[in-house]
C-alpha positions in Angstrom: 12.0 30.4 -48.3 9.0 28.7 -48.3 6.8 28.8 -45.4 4.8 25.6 -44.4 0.9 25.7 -44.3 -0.1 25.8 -41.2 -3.1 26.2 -39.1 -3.7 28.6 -36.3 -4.3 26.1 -33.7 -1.7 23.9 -35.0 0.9 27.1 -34.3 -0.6 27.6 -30.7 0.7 23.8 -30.1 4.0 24.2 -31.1 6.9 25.3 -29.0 8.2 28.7 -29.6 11.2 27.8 -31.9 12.6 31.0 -33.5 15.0 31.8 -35.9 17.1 34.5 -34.4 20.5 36.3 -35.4 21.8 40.2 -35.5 23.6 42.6 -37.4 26.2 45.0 -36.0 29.0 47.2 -36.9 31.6 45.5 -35.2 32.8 42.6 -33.2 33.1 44.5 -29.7 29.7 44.5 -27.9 31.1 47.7 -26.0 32.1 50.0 -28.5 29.7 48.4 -31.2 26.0 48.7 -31.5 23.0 46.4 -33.2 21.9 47.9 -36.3 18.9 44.8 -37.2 17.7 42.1 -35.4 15.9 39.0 -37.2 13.4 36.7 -36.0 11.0 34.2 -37.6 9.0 31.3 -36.5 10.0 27.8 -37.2 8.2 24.2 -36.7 9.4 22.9 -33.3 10.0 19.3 -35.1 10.8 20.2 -38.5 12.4 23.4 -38.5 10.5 24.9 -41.2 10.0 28.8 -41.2 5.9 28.8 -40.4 6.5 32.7 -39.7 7.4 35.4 -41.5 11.1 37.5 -41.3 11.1 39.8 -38.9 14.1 42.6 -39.6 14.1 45.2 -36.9 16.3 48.2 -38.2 18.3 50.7 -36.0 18.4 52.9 -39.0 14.3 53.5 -39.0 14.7 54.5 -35.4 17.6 53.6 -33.1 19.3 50.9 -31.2 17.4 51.2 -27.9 13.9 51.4 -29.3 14.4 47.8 -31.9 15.6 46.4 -28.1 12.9 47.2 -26.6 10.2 46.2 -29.6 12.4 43.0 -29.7 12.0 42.5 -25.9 7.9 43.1 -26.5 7.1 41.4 -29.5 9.8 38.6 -29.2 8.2 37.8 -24.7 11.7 37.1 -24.8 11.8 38.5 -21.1 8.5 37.4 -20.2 9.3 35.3 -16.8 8.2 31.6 -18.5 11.3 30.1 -19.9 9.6 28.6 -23.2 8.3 32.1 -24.1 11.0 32.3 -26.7 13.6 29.7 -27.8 16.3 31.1 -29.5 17.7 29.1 -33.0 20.5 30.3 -34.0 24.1 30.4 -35.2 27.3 30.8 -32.6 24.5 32.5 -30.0 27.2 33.5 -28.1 27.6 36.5 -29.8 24.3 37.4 -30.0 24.4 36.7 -26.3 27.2 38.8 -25.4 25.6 41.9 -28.3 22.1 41.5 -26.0 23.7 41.6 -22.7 26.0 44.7 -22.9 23.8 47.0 -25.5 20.6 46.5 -23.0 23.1 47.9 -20.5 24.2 50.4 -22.5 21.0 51.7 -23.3 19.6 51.2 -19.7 17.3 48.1 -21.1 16.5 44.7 -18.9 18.9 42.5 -20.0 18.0 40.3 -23.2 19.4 36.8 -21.6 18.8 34.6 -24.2 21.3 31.9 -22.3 18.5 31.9 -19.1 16.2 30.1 -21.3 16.1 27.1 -23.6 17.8 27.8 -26.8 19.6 25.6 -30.0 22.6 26.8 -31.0 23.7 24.9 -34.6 27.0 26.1 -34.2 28.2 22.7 -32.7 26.8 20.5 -35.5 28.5 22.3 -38.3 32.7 22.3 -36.2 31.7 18.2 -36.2 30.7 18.0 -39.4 33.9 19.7 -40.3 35.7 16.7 -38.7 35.9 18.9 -35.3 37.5 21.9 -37.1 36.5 25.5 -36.4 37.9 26.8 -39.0 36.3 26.4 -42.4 32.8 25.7 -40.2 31.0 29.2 -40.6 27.6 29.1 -42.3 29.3 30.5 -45.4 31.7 27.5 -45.9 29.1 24.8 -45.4 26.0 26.5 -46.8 25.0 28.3 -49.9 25.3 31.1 -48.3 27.9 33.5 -50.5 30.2 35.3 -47.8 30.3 36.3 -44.7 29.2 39.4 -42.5 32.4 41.0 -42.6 31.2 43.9 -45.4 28.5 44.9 -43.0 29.8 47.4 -41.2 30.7 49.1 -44.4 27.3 48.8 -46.4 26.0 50.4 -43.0 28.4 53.5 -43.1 26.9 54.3 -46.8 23.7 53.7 -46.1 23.3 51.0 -48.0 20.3 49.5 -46.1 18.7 47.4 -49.4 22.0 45.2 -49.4 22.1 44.6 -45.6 18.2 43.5 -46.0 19.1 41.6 -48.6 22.1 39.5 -46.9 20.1 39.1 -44.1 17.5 37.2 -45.8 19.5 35.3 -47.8 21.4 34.1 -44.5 18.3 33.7 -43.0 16.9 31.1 -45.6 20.3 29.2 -45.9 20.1 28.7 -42.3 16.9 27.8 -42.1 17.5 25.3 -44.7 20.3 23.5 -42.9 18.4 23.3 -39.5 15.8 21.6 -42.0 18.3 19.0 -43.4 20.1 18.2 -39.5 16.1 17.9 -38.0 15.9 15.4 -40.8 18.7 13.5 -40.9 19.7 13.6 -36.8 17.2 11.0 -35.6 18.1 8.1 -37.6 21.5 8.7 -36.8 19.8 8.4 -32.4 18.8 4.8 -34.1 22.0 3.9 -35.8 24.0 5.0 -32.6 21.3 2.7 -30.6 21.9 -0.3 -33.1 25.4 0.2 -33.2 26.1 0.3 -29.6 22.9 -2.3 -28.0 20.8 0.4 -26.9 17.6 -1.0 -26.2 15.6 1.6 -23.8 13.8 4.7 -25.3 14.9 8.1 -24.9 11.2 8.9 -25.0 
């Protein structure tokens, strides 16, 4: 992915947008665990990545240490509710992984749903025509498959094709948040056209 030139005051001025998803080695948040997390920083009006990939790994240390370097480097709990805005895919999972592994491992609770966040999920069910099925990020995207064979690459340790599907999925997310923060607002103007709409949103 390519990241955006950008200077350092320009960054300071932009909202805290960040690319966020997780790894684990199952679907149940209670007898599962988080194995990576990912972060990176993206342009609050464009969506481009303006920060690199962060890929915290359980296997370099364990699940309750990339928590809490997550929860420090992330401000994610820091008290001001723009400190981190979470962009993601289905953030309900990674809501429900946060909330019950920081118990688990006797962390303060990684809340992401107590502060502004974008979850994409929504766009992609409509542009399905309002189906579910068929609207993961590896039906609509490049992206090749799903994260099904994680679990598996993680019980034989192999770490280089988890890091590598993560970044992959990363960028193809990345580029479809790109594409929808392109595209949405002259669909805001066809809707106003369309329907009389004369007052601003602004």
């Amino acid at each position: 992915m390519v990241i955006t030139t950008i200077s350092e005051n320009q960054k300071k001025s932009i909202m805290p947008n960040f690319y966020l998803d997780i790894e684990t080695t199952g679907l149940d948040p209670q007898n599962s665990k988080i194995i990576t997390i990912q972060f990176a920083k993206l342009h609050d009006t464009t969506s481009q990545q303006i920060g690199e990939l962060q890929i915290l790994k359980e296997w370099e240390s364990s699940e309750k240490e990339i928590l809490r370097q997550f929860a420090i480097q992330s401000e994610i709990t820091h008290s001001y509710p723009f400190s981190f805005i979470s962009v993601g895919f289905n953030l309900q999972f990674e809501h429900n992984f946060f909330i019950q592994r920081c118990k688990a491992n006797e962390l303060e609770p990684i809340d992401i749903f107590n502060k502004p966040h974008l979850d994409i999920k929504p766009f992609a069910v409509i542009m399905n025509n309002g189906q579910f099925k068929g609207s993961g990020l590896d039906k609509i995207t490049g992206k090749s498959h799903g994260g099904g064979i994680i679990p598996q690459w993680y019980s034989e340790r192999k770490y280089n094709e988890i890091e590598d599907y993560i970044k992959k999925e990363a960028a193809e997310f990345i580029n479809l948040c790109v594409w929808l923060y392109k595209e949405l607002p002259a669909l805001l103007v066809k809707f106003k056209t369309d329907n009389h709409i004369e007052k601003s949103f602004i």
